[in-house]
C-alpha positions as YAML, in Angstrom:
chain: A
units: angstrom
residues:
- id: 1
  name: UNK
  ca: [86.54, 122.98, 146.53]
- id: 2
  name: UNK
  ca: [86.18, 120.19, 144.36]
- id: 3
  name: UNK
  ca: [84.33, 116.67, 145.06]
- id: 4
  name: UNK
  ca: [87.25, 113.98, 145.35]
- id: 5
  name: UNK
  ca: [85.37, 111.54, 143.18]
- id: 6
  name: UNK
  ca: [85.32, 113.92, 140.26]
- id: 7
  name: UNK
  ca: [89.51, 113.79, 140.69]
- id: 8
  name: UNK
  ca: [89.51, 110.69, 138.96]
- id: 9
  name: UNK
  ca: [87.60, 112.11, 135.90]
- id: 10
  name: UNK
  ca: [89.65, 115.11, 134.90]
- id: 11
  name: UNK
  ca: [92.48, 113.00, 133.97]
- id: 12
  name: UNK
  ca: [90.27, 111.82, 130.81]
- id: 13
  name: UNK
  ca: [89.17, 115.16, 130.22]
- id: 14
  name: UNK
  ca: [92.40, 116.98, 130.66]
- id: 15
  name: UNK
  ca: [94.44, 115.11, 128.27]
- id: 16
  name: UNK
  ca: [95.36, 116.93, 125.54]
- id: 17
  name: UNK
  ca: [96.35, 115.52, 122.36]
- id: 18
  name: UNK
  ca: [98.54, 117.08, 120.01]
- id: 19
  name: UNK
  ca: [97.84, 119.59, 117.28]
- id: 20
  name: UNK
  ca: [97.65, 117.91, 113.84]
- id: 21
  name: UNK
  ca: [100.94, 119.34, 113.04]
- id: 22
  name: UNK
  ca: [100.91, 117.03, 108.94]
- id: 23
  name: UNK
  ca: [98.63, 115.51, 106.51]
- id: 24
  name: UNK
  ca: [99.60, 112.57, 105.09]
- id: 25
  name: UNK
  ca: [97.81, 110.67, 102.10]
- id: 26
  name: UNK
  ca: [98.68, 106.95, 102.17]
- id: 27
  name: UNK
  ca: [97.48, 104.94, 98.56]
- id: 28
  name: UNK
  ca: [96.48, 101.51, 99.08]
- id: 29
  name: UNK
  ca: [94.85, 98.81, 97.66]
- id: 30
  name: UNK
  ca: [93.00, 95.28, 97.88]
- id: 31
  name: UNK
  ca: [90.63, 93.07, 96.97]
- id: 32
  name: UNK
  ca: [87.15, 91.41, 97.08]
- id: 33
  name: UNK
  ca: [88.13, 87.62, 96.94]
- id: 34
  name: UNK
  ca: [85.37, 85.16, 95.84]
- id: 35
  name: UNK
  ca: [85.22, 81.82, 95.11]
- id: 36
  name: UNK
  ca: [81.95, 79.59, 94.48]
- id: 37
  name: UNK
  ca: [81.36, 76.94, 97.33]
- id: 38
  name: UNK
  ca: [82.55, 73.39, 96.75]
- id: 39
  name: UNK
  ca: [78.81, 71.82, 97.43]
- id: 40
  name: UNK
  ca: [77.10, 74.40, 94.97]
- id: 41
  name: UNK
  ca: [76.07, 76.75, 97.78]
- id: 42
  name: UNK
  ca: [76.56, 79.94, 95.98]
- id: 43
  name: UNK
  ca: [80.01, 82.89, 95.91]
- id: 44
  name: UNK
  ca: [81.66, 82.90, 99.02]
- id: 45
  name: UNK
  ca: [84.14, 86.34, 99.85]
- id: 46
  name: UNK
  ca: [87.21, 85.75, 102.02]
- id: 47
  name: UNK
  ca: [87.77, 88.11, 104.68]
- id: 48
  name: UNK
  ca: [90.62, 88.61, 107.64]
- id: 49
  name: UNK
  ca: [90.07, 89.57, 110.94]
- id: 50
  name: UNK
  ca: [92.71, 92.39, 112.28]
- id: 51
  name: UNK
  ca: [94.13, 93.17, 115.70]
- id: 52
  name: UNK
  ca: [90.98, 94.59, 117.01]
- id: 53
  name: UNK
  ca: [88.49, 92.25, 115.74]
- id: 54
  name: UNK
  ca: [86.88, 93.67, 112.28]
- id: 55
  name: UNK
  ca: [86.03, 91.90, 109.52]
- id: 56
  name: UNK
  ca: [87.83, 93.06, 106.50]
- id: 57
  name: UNK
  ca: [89.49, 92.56, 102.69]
- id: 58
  name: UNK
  ca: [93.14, 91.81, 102.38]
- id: 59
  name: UNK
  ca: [95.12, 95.26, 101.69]
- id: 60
  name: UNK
  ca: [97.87, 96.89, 101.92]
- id: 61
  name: UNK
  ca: [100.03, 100.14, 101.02]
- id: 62
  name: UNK
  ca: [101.23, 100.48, 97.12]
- id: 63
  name: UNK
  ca: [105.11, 100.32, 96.81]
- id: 64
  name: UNK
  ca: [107.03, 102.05, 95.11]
- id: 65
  name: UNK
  ca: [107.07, 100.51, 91.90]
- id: 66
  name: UNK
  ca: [103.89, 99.28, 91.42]
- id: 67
  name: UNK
  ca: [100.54, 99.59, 90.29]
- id: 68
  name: UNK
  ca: [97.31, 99.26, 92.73]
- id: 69
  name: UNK
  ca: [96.52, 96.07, 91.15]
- id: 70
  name: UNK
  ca: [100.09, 94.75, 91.41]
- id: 71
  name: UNK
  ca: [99.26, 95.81, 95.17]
- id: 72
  name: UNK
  ca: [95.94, 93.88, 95.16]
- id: 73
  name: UNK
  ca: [97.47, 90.84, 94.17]
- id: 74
  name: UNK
  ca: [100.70, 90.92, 96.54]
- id: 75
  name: UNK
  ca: [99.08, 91.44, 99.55]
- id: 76
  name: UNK
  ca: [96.02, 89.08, 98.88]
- id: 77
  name: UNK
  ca: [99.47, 86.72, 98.83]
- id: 78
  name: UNK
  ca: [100.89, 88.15, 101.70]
- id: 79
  name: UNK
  ca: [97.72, 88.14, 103.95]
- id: 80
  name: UNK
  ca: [95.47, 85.12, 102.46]
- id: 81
  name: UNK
  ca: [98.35, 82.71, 101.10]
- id: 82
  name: UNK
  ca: [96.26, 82.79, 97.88]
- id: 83
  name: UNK
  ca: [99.50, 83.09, 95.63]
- id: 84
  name: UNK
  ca: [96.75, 81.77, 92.54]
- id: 85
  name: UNK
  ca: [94.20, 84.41, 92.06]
- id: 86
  name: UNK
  ca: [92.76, 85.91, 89.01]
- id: 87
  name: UNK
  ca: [92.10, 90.16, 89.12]
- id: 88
  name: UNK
  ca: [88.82, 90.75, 87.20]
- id: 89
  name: UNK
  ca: [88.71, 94.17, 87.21]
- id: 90
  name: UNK
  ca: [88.38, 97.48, 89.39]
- id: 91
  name: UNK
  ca: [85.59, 97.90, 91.69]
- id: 92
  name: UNK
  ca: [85.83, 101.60, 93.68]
- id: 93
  name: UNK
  ca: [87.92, 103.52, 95.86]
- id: 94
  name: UNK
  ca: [87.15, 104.14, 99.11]
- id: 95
  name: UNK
  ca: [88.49, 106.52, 101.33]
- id: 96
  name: UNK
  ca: [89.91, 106.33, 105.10]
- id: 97
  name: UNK
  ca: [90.69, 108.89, 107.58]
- id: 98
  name: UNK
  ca: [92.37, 108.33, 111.06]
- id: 99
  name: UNK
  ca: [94.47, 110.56, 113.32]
- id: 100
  name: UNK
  ca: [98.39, 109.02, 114.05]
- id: 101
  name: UNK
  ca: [99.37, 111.06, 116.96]
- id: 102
  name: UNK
  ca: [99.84, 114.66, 115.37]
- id: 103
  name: UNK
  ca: [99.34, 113.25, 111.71]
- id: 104
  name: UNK
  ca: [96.32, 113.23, 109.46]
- id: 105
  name: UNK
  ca: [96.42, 110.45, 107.49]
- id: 106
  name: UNK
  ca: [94.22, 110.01, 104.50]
- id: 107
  name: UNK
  ca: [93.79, 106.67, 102.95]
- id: 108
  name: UNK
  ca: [92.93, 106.06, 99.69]
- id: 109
  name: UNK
  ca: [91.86, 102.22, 98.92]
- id: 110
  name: UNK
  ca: [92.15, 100.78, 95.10]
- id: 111
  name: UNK
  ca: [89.88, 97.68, 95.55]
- id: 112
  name: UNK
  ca: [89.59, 95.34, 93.29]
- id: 113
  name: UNK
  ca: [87.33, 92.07, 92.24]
- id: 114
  name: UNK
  ca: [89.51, 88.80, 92.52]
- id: 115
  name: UNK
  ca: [88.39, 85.27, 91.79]
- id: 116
  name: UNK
  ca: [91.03, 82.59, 94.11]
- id: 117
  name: UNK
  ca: [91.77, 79.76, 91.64]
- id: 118
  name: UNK
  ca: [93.44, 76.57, 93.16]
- id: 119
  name: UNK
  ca: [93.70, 75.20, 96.77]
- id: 120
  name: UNK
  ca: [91.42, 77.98, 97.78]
- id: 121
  name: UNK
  ca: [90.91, 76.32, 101.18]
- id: 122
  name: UNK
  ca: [95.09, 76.58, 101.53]
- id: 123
  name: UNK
  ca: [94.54, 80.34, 103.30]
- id: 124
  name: UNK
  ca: [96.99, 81.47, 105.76]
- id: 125
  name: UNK
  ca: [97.01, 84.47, 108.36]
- id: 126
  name: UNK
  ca: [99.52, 86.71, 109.20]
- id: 127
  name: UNK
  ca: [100.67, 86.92, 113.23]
- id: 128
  name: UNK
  ca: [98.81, 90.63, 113.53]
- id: 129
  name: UNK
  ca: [95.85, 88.92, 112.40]
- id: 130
  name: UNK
  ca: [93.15, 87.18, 114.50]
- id: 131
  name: UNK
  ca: [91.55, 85.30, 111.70]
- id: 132
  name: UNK
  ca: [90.31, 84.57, 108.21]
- id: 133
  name: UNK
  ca: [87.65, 82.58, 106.71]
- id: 134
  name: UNK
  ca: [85.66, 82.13, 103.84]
- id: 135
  name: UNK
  ca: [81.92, 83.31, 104.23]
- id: 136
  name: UNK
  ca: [78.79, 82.46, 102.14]
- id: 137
  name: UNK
  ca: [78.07, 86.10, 100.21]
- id: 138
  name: UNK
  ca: [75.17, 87.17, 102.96]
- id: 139
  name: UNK
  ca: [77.46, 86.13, 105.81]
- id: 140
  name: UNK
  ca: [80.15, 88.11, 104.95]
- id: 141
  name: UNK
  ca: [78.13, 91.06, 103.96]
- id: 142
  name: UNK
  ca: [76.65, 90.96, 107.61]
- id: 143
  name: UNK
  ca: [80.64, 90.60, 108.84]
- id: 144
  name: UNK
  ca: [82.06, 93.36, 107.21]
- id: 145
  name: UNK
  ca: [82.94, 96.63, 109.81]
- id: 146
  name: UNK
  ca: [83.03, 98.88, 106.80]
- id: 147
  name: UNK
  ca: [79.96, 100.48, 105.00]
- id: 148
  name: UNK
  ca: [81.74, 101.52, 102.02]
- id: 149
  name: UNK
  ca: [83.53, 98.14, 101.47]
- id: 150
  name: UNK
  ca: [79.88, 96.42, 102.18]
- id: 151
  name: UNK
  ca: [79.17, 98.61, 98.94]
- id: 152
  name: UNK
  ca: [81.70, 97.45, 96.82]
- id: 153
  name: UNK
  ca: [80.73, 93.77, 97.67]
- id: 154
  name: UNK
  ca: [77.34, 93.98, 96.48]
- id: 155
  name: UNK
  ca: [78.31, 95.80, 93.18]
- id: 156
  name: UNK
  ca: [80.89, 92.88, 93.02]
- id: 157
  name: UNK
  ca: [78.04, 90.25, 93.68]
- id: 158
  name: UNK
  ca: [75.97, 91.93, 90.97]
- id: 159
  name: UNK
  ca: [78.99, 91.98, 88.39]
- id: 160
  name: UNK
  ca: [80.12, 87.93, 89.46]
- id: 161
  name: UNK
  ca: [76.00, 87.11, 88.57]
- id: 162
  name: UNK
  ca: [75.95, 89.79, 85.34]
- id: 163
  name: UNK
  ca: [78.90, 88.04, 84.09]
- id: 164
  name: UNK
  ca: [78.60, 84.72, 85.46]
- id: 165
  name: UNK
  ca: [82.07, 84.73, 86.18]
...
């Protein structure tokens, strides 16, 4: 016979979840947003916050239709508010894997180095979104939840000093 206190555990090991029954590759793409600080203190990087609290770039699924730097540029609208933005060039593609329910779904990310031009300080979040803010280059770097988009922003930073863009 069985201990009653290890009842409550075999619920959480019991669970089954179901078979991956379809792979499905999802293209997307976004950008690494910069803009040089108003009192001379260096590149700052804009980043959102999602649902669960990460730090990340503004992105979003290619539509039909479009290219990934069409994409880019739509959702860093969409998601930032920064309808004036400049796309410099292509930066990497990283790649994404997550399980949705009995789906594989395999992410490919286009991203992208953007320079906001304008009222950069006029961003806006979506509702899904728990915040977004401009970070000094090191800040942001430190912020990020994602390794391989950490990557991309220090090739950017090199490339933004190369060029002095």
């Amino acid at each position: 016979m069985q201990a009653p206190q290890f009842d409550k555990f075999k619920k959480y090991f019991n669970r089954k979840k179901p078979s991956i029954q379809e792979i499905v590759r999802e293209p997307t793409a976004g950008g690494i947003i910069f803009r040089h600080a108003k009192d001379g203190g260096g590149i700052e990087i804009l980043l959102i916050q999602d649902s669960k609290d990460r730090w990340t770039i503004p992105k979003g699924h290619i539509e039909e239709g479009e290219t990934a730097q069409q994409t880019a540029k739509r959702e860093i609208g969409e998601e930032a508010g920064l309808k004036d933005v400049e796309v410099l060039g292509w930066l990497g593609k990283i790649h994404f894997r997550y399980r949705r329910i009995d789906k594989l779904v395999l992410m490919t990310t286009q991203i992208y180095l953007v320079r906001a031009l304008g009222d950069t300080n006029a961003v806006q979040k979506e509702d899904w979104m728990n915040g977004i803010k401009w970070f000094p280059f090191h800040d942001a770097l430190e912020a990020i939840e994602y390794e391989d988009i950490g990557k991309l922003m220090l090739l950017a930073m090199k490339r933004i000093r190369q060029e002095k863009l």
